[in-house]
N, CA, C and O atoms as CSV, one atom per row, in Angstrom:
chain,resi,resn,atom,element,x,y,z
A,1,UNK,N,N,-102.787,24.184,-26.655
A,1,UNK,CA,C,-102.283,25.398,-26.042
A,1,UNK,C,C,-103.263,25.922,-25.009
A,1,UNK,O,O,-102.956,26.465,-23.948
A,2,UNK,N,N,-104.651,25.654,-25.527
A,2,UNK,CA,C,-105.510,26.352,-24.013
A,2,UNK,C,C,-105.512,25.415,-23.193
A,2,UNK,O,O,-105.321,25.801,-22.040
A,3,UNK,N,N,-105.664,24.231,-23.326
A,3,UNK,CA,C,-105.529,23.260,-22.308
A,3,UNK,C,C,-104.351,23.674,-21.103
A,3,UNK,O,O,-104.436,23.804,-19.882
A,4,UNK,N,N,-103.498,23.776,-21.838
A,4,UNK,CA,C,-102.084,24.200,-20.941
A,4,UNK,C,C,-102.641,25.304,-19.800
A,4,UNK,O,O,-102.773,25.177,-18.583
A,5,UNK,N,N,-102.972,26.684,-20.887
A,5,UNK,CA,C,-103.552,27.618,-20.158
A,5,UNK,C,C,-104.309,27.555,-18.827
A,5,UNK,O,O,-104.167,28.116,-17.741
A,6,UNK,N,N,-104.985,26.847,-19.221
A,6,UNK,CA,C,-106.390,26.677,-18.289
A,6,UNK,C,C,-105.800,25.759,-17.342
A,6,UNK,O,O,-106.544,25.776,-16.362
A,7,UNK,N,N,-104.733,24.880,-17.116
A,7,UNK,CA,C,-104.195,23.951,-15.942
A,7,UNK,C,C,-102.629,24.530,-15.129
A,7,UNK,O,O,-101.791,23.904,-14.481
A,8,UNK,N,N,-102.706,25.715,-15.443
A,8,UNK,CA,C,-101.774,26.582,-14.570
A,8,UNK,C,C,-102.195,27.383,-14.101
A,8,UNK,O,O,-101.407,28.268,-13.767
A,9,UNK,N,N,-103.894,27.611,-13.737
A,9,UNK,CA,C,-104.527,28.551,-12.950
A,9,UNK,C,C,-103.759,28.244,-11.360
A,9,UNK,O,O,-103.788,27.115,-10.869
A,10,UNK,N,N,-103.006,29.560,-10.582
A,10,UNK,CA,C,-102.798,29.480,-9.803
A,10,UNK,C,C,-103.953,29.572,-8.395
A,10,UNK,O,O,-105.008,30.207,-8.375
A,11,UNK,N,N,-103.461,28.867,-7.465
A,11,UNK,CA,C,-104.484,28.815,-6.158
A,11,UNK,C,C,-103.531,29.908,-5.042
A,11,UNK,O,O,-102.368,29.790,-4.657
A,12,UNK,N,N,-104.591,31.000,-4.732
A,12,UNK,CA,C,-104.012,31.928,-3.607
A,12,UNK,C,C,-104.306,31.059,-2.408
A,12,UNK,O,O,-105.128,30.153,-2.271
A,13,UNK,N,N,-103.355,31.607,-1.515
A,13,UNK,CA,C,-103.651,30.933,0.350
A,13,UNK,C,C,-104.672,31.853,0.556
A,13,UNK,O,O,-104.988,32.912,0.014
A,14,UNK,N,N,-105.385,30.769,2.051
A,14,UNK,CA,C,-106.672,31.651,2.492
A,14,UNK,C,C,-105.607,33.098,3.274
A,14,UNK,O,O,-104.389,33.112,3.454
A,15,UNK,N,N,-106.737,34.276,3.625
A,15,UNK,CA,C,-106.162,35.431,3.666
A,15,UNK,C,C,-105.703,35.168,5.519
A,15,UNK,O,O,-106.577,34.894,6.341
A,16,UNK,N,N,-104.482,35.290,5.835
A,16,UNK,CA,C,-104.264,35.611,7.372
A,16,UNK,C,C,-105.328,36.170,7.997
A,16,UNK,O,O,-105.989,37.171,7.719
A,17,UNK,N,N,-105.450,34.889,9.437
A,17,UNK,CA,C,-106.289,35.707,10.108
A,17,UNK,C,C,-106.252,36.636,11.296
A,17,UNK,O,O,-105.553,36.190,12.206
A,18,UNK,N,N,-106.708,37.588,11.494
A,18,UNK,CA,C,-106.206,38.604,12.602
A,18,UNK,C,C,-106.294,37.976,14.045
A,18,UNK,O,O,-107.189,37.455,14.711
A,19,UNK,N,N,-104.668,38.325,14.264
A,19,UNK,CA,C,-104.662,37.825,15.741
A,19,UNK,C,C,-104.625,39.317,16.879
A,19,UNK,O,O,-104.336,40.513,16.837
A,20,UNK,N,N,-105.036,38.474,17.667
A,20,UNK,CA,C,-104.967,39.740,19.153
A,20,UNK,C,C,-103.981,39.455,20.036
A,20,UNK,O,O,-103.800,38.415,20.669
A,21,UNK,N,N,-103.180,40.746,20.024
A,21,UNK,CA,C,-101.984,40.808,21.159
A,21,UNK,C,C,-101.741,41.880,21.841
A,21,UNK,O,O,-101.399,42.977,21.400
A,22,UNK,N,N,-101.900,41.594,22.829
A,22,UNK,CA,C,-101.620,42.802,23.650
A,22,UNK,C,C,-100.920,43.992,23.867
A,22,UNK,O,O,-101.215,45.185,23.940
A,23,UNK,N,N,-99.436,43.003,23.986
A,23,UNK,CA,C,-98.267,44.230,24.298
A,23,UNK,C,C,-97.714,45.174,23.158
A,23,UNK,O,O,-97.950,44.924,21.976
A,24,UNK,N,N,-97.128,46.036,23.470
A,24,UNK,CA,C,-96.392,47.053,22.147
A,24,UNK,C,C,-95.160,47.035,22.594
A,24,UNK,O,O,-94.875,47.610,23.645
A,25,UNK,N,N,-94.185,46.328,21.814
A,25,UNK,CA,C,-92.670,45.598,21.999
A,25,UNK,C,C,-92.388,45.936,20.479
A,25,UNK,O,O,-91.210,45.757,20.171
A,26,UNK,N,N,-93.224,46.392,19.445
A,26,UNK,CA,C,-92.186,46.774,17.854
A,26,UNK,C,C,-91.012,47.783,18.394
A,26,UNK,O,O,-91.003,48.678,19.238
A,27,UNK,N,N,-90.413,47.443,17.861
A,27,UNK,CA,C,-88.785,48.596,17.630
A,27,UNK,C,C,-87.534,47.984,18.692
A,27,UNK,O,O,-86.323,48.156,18.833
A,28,UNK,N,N,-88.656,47.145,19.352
A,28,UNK,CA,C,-87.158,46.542,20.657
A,28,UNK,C,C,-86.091,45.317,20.043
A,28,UNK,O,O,-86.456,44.503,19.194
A,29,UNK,N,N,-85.045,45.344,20.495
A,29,UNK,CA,C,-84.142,44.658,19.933
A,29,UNK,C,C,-83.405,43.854,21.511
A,29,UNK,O,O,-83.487,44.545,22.527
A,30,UNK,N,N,-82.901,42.809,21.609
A,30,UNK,CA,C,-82.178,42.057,22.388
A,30,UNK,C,C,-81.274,41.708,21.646
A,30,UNK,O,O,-81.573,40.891,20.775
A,31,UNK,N,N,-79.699,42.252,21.736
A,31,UNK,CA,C,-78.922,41.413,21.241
A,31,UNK,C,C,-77.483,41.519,22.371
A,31,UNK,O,O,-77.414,42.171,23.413
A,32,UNK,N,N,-76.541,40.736,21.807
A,32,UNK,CA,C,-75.471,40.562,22.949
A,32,UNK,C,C,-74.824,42.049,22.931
A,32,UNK,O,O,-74.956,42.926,22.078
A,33,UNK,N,N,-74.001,42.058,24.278
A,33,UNK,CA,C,-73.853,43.121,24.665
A,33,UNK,C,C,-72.409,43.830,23.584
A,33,UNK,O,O,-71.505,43.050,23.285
A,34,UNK,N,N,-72.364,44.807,23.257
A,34,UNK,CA,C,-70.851,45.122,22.921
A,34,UNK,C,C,-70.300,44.775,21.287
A,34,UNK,O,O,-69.172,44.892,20.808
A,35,UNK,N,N,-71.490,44.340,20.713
A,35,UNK,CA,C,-71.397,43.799,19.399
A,35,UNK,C,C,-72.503,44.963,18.720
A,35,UNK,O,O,-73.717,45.127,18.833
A,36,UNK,N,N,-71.623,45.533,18.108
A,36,UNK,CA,C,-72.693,46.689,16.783
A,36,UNK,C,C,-73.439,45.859,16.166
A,36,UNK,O,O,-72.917,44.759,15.986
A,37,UNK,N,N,-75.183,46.087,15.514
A,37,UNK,CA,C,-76.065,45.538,14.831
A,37,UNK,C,C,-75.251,45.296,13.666
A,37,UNK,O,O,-75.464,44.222,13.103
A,38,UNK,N,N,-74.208,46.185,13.088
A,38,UNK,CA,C,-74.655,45.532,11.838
A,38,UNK,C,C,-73.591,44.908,11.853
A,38,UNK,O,O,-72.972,45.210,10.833
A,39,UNK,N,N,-73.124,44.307,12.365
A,39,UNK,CA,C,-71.939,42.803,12.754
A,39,UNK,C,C,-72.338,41.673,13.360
A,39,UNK,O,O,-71.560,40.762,13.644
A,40,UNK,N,N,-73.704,41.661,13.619
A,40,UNK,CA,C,-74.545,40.696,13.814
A,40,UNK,C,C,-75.949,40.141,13.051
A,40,UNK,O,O,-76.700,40.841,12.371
A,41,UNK,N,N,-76.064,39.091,13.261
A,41,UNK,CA,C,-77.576,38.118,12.454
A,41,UNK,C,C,-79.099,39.012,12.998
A,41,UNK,O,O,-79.485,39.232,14.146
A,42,UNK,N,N,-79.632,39.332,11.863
A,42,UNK,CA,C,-80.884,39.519,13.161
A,42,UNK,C,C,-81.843,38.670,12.772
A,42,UNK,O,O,-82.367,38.619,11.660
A,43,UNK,N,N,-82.122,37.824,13.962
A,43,UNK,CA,C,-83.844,37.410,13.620
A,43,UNK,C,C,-85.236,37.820,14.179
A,43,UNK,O,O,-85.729,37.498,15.261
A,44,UNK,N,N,-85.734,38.567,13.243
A,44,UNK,CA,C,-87.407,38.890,13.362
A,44,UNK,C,C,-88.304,37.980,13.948
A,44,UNK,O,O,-88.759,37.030,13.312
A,45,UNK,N,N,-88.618,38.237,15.253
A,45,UNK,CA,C,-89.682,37.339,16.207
A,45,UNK,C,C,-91.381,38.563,16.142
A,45,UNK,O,O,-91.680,39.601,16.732
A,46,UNK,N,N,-91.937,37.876,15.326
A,46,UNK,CA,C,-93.301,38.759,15.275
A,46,UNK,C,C,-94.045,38.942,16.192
A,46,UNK,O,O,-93.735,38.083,17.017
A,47,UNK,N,N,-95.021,39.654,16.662
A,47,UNK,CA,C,-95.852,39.910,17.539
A,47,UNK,C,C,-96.501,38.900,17.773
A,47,UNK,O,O,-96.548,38.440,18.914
A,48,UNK,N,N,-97.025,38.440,16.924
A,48,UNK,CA,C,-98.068,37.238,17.556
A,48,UNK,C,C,-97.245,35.726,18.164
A,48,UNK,O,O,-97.598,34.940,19.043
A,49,UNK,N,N,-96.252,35.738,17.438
A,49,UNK,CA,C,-95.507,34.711,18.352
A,49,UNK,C,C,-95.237,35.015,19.647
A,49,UNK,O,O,-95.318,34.180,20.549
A,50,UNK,N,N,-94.843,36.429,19.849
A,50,UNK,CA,C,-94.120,36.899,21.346
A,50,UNK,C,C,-95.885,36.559,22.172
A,50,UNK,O,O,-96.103,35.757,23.080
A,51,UNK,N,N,-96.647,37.241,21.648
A,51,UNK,CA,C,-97.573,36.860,22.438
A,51,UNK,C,C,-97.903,35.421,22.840
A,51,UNK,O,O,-98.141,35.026,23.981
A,52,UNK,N,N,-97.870,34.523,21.425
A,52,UNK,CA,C,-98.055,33.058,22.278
A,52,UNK,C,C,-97.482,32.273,23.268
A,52,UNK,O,O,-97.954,31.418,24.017
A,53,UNK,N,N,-95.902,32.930,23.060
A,53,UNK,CA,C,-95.029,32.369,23.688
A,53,UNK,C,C,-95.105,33.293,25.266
A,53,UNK,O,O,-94.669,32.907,26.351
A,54,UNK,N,N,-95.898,34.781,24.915
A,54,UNK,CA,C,-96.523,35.319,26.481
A,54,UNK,C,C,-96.975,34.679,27.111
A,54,UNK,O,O,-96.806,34.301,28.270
A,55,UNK,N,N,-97.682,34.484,26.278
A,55,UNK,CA,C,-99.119,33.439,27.172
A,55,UNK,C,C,-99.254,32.629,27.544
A,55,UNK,O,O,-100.054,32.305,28.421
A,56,UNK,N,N,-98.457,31.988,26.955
A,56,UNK,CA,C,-98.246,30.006,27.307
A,56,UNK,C,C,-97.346,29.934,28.226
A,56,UNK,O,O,-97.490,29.490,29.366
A,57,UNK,N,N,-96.195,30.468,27.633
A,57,UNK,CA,C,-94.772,29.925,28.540
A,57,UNK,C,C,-95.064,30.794,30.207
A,57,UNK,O,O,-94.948,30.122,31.232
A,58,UNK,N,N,-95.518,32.632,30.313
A,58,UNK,CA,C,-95.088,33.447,30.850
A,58,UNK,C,C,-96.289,33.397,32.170
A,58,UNK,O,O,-96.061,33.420,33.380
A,59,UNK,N,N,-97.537,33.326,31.503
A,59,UNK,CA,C,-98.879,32.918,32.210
A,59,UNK,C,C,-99.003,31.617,32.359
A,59,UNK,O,O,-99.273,31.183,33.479
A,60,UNK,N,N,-98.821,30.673,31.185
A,60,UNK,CA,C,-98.801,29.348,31.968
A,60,UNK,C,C,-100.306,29.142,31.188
A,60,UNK,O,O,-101.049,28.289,31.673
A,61,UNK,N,N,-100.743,29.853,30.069
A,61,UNK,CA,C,-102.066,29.374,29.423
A,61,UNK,C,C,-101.628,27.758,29.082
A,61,UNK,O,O,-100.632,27.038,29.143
A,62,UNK,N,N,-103.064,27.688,28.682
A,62,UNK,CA,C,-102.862,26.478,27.779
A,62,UNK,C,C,-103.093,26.674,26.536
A,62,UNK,O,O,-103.921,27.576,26.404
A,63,UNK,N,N,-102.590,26.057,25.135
A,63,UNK,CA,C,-102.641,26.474,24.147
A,63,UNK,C,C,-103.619,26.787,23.705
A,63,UNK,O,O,-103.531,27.823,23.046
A,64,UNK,N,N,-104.912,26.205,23.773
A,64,UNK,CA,C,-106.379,26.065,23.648
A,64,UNK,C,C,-106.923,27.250,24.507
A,64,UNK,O,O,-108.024,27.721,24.221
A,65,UNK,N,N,-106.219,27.736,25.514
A,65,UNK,CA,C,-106.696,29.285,26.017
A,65,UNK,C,C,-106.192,30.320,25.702
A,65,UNK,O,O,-106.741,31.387,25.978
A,66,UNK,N,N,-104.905,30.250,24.983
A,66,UNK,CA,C,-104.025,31.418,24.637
A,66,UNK,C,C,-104.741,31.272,23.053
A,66,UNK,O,O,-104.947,32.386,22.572
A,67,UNK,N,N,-105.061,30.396,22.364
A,67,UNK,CA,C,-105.870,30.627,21.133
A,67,UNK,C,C,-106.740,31.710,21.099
A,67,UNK,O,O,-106.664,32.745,20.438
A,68,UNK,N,N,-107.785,31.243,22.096
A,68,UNK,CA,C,-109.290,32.131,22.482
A,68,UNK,C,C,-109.108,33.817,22.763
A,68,UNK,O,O,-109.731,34.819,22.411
A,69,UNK,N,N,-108.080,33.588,23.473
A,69,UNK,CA,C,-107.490,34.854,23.636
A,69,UNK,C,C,-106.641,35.929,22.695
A,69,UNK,O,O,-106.379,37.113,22.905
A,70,UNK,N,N,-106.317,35.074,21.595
A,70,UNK,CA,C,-105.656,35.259,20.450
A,70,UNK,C,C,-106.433,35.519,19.395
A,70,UNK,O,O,-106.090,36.312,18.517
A,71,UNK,N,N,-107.715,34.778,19.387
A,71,UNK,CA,C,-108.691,34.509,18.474
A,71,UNK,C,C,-108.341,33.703,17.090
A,71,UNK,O,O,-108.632,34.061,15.949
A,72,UNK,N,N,-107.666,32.562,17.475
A,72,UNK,CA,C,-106.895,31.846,16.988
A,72,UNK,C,C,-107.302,30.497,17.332
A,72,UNK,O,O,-107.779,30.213,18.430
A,73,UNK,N,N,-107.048,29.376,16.064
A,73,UNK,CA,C,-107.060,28.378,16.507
A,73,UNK,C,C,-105.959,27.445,17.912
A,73,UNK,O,O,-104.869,27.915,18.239
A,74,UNK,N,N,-106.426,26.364,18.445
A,74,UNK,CA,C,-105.154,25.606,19.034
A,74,UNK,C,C,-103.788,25.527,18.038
A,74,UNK,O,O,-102.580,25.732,18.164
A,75,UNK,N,N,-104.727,25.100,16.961
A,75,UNK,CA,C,-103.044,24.620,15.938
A,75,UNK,C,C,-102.003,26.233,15.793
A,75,UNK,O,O,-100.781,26.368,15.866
A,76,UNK,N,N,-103.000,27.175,15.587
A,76,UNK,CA,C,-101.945,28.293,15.040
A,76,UNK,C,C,-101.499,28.557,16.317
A,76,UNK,O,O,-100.293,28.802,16.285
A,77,UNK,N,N,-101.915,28.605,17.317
A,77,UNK,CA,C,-100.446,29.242,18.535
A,77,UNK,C,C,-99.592,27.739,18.512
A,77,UNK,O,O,-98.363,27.682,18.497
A,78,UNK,N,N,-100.533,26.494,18.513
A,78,UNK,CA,C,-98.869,25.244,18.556
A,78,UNK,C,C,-97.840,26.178,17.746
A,78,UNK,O,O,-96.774,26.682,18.102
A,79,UNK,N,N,-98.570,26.230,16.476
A,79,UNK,CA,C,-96.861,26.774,15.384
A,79,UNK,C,C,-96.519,28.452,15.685
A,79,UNK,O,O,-95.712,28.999,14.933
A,80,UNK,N,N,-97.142,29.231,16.783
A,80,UNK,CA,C,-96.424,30.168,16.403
A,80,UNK,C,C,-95.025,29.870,17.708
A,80,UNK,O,O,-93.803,29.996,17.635
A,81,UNK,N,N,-95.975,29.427,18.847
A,81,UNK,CA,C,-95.035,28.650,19.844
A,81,UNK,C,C,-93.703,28.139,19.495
A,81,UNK,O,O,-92.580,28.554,19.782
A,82,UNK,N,N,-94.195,26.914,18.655
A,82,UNK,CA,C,-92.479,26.502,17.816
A,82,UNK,C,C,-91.645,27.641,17.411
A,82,UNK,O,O,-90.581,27.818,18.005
A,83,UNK,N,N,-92.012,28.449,16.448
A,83,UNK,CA,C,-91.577,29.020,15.924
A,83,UNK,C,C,-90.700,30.430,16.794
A,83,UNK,O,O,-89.688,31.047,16.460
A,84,UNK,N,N,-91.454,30.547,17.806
A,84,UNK,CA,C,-90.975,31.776,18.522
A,84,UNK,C,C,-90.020,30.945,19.021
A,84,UNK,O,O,-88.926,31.313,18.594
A,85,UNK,N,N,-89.910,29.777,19.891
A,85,UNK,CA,C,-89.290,29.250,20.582
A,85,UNK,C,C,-88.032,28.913,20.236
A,85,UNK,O,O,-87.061,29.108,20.967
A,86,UNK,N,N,-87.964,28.140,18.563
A,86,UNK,CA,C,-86.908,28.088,17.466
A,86,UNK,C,C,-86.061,29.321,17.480
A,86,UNK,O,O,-84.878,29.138,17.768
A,87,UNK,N,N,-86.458,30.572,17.216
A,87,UNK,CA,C,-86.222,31.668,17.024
A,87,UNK,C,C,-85.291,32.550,18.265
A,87,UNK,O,O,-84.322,33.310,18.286
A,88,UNK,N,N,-86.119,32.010,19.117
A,88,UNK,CA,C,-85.572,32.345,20.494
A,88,UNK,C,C,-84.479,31.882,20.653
A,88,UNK,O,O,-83.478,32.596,20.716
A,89,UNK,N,N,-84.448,30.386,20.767
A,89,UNK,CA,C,-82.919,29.413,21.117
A,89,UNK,C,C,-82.012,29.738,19.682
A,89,UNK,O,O,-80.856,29.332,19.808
A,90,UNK,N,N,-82.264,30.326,18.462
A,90,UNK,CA,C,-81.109,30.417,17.972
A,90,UNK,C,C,-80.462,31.591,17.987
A,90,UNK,O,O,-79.277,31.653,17.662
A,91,UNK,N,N,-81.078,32.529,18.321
A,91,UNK,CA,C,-80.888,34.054,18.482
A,91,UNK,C,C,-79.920,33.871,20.049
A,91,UNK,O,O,-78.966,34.618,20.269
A,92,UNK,N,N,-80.343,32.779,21.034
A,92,UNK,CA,C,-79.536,32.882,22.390
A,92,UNK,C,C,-78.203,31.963,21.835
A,92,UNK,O,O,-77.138,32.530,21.590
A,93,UNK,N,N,-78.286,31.236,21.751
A,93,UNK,CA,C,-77.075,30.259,21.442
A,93,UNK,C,C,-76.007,30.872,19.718
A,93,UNK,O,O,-74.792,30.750,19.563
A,94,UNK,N,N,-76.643,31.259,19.086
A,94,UNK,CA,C,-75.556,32.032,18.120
A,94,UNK,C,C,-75.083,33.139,18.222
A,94,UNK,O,O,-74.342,33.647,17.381
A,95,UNK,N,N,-75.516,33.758,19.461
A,95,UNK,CA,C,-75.467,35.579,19.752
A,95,UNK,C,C,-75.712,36.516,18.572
A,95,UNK,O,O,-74.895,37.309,18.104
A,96,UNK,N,N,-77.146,36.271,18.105
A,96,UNK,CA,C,-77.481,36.863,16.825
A,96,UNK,C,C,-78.468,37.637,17.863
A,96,UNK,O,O,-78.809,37.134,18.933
A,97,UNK,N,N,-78.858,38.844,17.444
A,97,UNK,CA,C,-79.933,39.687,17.872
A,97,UNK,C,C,-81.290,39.490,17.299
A,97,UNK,O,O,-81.331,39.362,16.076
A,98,UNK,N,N,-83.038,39.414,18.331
A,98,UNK,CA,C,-83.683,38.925,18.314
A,98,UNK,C,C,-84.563,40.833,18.223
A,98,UNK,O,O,-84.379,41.657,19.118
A,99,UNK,N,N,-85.226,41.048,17.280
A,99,UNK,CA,C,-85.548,42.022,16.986
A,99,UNK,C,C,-86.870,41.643,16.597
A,99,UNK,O,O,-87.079,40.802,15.723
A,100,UNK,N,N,-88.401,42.667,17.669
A,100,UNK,CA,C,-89.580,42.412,17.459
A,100,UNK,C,C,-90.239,43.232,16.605
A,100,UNK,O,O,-90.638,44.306,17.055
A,101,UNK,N,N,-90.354,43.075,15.956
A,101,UNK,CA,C,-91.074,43.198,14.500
A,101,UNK,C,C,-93.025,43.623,14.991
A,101,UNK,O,O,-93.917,42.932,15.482
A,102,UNK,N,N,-92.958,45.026,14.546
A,102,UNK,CA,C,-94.238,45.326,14.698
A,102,UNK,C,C,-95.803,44.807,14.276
A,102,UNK,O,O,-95.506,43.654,13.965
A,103,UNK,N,N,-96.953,44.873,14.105
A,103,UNK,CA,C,-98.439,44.882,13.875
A,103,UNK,C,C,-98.233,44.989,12.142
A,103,UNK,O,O,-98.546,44.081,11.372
A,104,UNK,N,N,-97.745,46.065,11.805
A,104,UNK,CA,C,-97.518,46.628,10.885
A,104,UNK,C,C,-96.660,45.649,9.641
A,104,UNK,O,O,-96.969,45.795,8.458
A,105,UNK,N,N,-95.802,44.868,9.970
A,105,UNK,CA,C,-95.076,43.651,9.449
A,105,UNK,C,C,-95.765,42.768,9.683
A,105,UNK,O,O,-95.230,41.742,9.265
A,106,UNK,N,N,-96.557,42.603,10.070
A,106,UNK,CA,C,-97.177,40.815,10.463
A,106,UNK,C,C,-98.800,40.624,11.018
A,106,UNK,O,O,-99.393,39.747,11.646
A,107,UNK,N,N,-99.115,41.754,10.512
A,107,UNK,CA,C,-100.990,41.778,10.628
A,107,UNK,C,C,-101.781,41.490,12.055
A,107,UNK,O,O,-102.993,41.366,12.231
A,108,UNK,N,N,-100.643,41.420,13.067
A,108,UNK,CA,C,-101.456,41.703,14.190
A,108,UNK,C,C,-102.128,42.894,14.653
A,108,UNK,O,O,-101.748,44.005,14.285
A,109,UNK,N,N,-103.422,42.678,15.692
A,109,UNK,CA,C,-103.939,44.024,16.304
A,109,UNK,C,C,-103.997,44.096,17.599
A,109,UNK,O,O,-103.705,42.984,18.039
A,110,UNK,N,N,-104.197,44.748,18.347
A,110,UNK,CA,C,-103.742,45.122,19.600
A,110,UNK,C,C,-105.309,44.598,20.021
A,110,UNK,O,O,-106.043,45.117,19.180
A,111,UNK,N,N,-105.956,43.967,20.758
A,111,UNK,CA,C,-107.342,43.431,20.876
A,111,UNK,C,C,-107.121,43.150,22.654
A,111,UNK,O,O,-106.650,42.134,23.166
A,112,UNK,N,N,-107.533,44.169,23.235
A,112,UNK,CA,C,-107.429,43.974,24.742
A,112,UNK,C,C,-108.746,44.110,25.951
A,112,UNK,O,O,-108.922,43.974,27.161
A,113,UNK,N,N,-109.634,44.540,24.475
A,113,UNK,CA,C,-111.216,44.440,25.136
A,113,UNK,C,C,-111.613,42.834,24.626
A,113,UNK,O,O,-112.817,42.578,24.610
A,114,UNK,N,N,-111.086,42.234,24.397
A,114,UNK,CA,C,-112.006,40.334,23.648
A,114,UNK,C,C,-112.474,40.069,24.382
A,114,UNK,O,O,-113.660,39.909,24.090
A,115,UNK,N,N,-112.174,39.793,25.779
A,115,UNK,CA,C,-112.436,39.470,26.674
A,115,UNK,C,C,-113.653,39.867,27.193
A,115,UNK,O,O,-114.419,39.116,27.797
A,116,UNK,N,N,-113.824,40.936,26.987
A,116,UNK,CA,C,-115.446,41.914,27.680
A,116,UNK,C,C,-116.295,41.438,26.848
A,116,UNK,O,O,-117.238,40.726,27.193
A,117,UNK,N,N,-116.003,41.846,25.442
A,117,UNK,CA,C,-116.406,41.817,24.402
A,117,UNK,C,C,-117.441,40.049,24.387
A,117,UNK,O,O,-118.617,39.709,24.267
A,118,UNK,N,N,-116.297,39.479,24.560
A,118,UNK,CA,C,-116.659,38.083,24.217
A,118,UNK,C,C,-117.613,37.386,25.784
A,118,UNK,O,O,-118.036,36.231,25.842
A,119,UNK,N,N,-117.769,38.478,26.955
A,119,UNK,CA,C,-118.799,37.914,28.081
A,119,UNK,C,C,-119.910,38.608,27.759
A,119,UNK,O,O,-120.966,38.182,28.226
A,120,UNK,N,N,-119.945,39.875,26.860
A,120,UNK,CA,C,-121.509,40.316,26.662
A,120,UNK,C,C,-122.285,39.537,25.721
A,120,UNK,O,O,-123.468,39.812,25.521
């Protein structure tokens, strides 16, 4: 019986790490025109995705610079990229509404000095 015990110790994930994003877009919603919210899908696109997908797609970073700027690895903007991008094309092609989801839902911070910060 302790044996058992002792081999169902659960393992927590490491803790999210804080990303930096610029813009303040919580509370905005895009959805098709003429259709009430609550007769439509909504999908939650988080801050830090909108930002990767800022940065990369809108500036033209490269993933490896929109990281730095993020304070993020390359790999985590690849997946937030996918993910916004996923999110994006199904929200356009199903006419479901694409609703940005604040700091406050998804542990981003607004980090718009890094940059200074990170030449001193």
């Amino acid at each position: 019986m302790k044996a058992a015990a002792a081999s169902t110790t659960e393992m927590s994930p490491r803790p999210k790490k804080q990303r930096c994003c610029e813009g303040r877009f919580s509370g905005q919603i895009f959805k098709p025109n003429g259709i009430p919210m609550r007769n439509i899908q909504q999908i939650s696109l988080f801050r830090d995705e909108l930002e990767a997908l800022r940065l990369c797609d809108l500036e033209g970073l490269f993933q490896e610079q929109a990281g730095e700027r993020m304070g993020v690895s390359r790999g985590t903007v690849q997946r937030l990229l996918a993910s916004a991008r996923r999110k994006t094309a199904e929200a356009l092609v199903s006419g479901a509404a694409l609703v940005l989801a604040g700091e406050e839902e998804d542990g981003t911070a607004e980090c718009r000095d890094q940059e200074t910060a990170a030449a001193s």
